[in-house]
N, C-alpha and C positions, 0 to 999 in steps of 0.2 A: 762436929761429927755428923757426917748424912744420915737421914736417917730412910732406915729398909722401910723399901713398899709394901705394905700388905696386900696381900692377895686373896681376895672373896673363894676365888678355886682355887686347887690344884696348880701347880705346877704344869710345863706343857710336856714333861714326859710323861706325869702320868695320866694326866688329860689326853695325850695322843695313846697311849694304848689303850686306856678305855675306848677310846672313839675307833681304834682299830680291832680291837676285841667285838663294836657291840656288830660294826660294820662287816665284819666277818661271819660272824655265825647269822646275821640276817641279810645277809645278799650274798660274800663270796662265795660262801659255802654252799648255798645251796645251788648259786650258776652253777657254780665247778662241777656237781653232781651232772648238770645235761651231759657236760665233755666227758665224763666220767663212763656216763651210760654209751654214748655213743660209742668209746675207742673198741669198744666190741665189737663193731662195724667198717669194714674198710670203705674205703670212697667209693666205687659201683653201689655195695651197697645202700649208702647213704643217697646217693643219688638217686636210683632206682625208686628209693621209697619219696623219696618229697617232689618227683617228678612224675609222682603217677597221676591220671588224670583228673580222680576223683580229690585226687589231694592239690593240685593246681588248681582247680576249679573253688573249691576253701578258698586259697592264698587270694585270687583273686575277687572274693567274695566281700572275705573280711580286709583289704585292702579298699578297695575303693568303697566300700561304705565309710571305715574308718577316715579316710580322707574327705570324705561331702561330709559326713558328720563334724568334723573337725572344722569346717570351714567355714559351714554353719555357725560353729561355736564362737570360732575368730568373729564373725561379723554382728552374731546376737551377744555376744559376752560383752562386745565394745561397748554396745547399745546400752545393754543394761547394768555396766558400771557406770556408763556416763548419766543412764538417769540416777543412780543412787547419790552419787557425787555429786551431781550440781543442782538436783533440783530437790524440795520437802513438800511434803505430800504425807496424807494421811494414809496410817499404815504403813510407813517406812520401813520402820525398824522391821516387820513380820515380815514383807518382801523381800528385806536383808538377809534376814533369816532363812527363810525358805532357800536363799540359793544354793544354801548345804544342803537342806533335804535328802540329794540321792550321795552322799557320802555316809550321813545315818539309816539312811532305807535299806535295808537287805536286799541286794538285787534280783534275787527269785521272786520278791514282793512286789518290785519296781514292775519285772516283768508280765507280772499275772494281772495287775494291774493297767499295762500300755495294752497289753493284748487286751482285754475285756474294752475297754475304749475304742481302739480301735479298728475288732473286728465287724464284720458287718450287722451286726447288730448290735452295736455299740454304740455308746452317745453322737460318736466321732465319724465311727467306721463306718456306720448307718447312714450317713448324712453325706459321705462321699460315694456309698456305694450306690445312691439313687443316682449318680453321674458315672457309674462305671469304674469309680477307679476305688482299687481294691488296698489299704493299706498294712492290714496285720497277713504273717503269713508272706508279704513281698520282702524285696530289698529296700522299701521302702520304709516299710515298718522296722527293720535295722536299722536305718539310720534316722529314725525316730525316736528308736532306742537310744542308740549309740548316743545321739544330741541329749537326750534327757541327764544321761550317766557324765558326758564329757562337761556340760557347759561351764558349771562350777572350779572351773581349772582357770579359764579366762576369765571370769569376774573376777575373782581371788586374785589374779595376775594382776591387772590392769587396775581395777579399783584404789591400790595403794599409790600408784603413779598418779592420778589424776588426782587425787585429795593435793598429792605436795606440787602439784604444777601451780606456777607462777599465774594468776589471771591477768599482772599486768602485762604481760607477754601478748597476751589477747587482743587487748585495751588497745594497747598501742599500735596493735594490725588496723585493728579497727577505725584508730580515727587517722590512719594511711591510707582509709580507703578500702582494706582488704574486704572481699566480702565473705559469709558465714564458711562458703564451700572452701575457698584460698586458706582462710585461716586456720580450718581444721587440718590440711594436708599439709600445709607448712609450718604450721606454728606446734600444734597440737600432736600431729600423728608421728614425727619424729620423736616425741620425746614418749610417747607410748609402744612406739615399733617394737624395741625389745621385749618388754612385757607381752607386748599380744603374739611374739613367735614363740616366747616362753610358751604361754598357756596355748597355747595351738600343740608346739610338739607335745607338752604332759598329757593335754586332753587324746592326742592320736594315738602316743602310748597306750593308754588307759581303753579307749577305742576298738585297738587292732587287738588287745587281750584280755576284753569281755565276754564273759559267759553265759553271767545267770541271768543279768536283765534281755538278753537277746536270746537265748533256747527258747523262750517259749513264743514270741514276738514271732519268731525266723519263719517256721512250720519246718526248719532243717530237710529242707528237700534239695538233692544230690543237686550238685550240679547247678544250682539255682540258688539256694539260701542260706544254704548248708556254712557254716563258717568252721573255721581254722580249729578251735579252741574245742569244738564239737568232735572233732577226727581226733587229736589228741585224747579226748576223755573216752572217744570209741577204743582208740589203741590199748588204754590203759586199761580197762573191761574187759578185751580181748589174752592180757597178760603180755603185748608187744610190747614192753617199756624201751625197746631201741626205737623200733620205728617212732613212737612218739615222743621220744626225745630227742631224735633228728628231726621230726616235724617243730617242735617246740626251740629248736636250737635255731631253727630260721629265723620265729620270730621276734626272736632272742636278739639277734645279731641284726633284724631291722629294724628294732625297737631300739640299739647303741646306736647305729647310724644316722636314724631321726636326732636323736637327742645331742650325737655329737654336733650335727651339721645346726642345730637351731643353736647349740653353746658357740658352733664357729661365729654365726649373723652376731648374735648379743655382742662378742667380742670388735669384732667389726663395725658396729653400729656406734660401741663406746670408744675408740678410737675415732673416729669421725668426731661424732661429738666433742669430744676433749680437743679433737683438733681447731672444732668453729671456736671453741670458746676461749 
């Protein structure tokens, strides 16, 4: 006689209505509210309002901060997973630790904080502004911010890859001759690619719909530093919940398409892979 598997959970029907239940009242529901508030709005309308100047000049604000911010993160998060992973050092672990920091910091604090730094009179901001260059208050200071908020997306990402890579993969470059730079883009950087497009798209997510560590950072000057999330929470103070729910449903719908397009690469990348091997 066979004998029945035990099962530590649930079954998967009710295992998948949980998971659809919890999935719904914490993210469908409340998308579906943007689309909800908009059908009140025909298309001129909606148009009209995410096309106006001072609301373009947002999209473009918190757009390309979020992207140098993000990219920054791609290039510092690699860094410093790769020191966590392969080298020991005193004080590891509290370096470890620290890369959560701004996921426990409340971002109003984050921001009262980057700002007192680095305005110019600031530890930071002082020490740049004797050469002229101004960083709280700029776009600059956003994506100071932004980097602070995002970077913990890529270490998290990446970190867990390079613990399970192969060193003899390395080794073996190595005494083919490969030198340091060869072997990190050949040997190493393919098997880390998906993880760092991972943590690139979450962290730009996360980026392009930051509030509290960037309002105070910005100086939210029109036209100049002003960001997306700011014009939204103006709308909502005003009582327009259409307009800023069409403004909010853009970046709604760039925030899916980042995310689709970096799940498409992951796919593609593991195809490839499966294929060398």
């Amino acid at each position: 006689m066979k004998k029945a598997n035990k099962r530590v959970i649930p079954g998967f029907g009710l295992s998948m209505g949980i998971t659809i239940s919890i999935l719904s009242i914490v993210v469908l529901i409340p998308l579906a509210s943007l689309v909800v508030f908009t059908t009140g709005m025909d298309i001129g309308e909606i148009l009209s309002t995410i096309t106006r100047s001072r609301v373009l000049a947002s999209f473009e604000v918190s757009f390309i901060t979020a992207l140098i911010a993000s990219l920054i993160n791609a290039v510092m998060g690699v860094v410093l997973a790769w020191v966590l992973v392969r080298y020991d050092f005193p004080c590891k672990r509290l370096l470890d630790g620290m890369i959560e920091l701004p996921f426990a910091l409340p971002t109003a604090v984050a921001g009262i904080a980057l700002t007192s730094l680095t305005a110019d009179t600031g530890l930071i901001g002082g020490f740049f502004a004797q050469f002229g260059v101004k960083i709280a208050y700029t776009r600059v200071g956003i994506i100071v911010a932004l980097v602070f908020i995002g970077i913990p997306f890529v270490v998290r990402a990446v970190q867990p890859v390079l613990e399970k890579l192969d060193a003899s993969y390395e080794e073996a470059a190595g005494v083919l001759g490969a030198s340091r730079t060869r072997i990190f883009w050949k040997v190493i950087f393919p098997e880390i690619r998906p993880a760092v497009f991972t943590g690139f798209g979450l962290a730009f997510g996360r980026c392009l719909g930051e509030y509290g560590s960037v309002v105070f950072i910005a100086g939210n000057q029109p036209y100049e530093t002003e960001i997306t999330p700011l014009i939204i929470m103006s709308e909502l103070q005003e009582y327009d919940y259409a307009s800023a729910t069409a403004i909010a449903l853009v970046m709604l719908l760039v925030s899916f398409l980042i995310l689709f397009l970096v799940n498409l690469i992951q796919i593609r990348n593991a195809k490839i892979l499966k294929g060398g091997n």
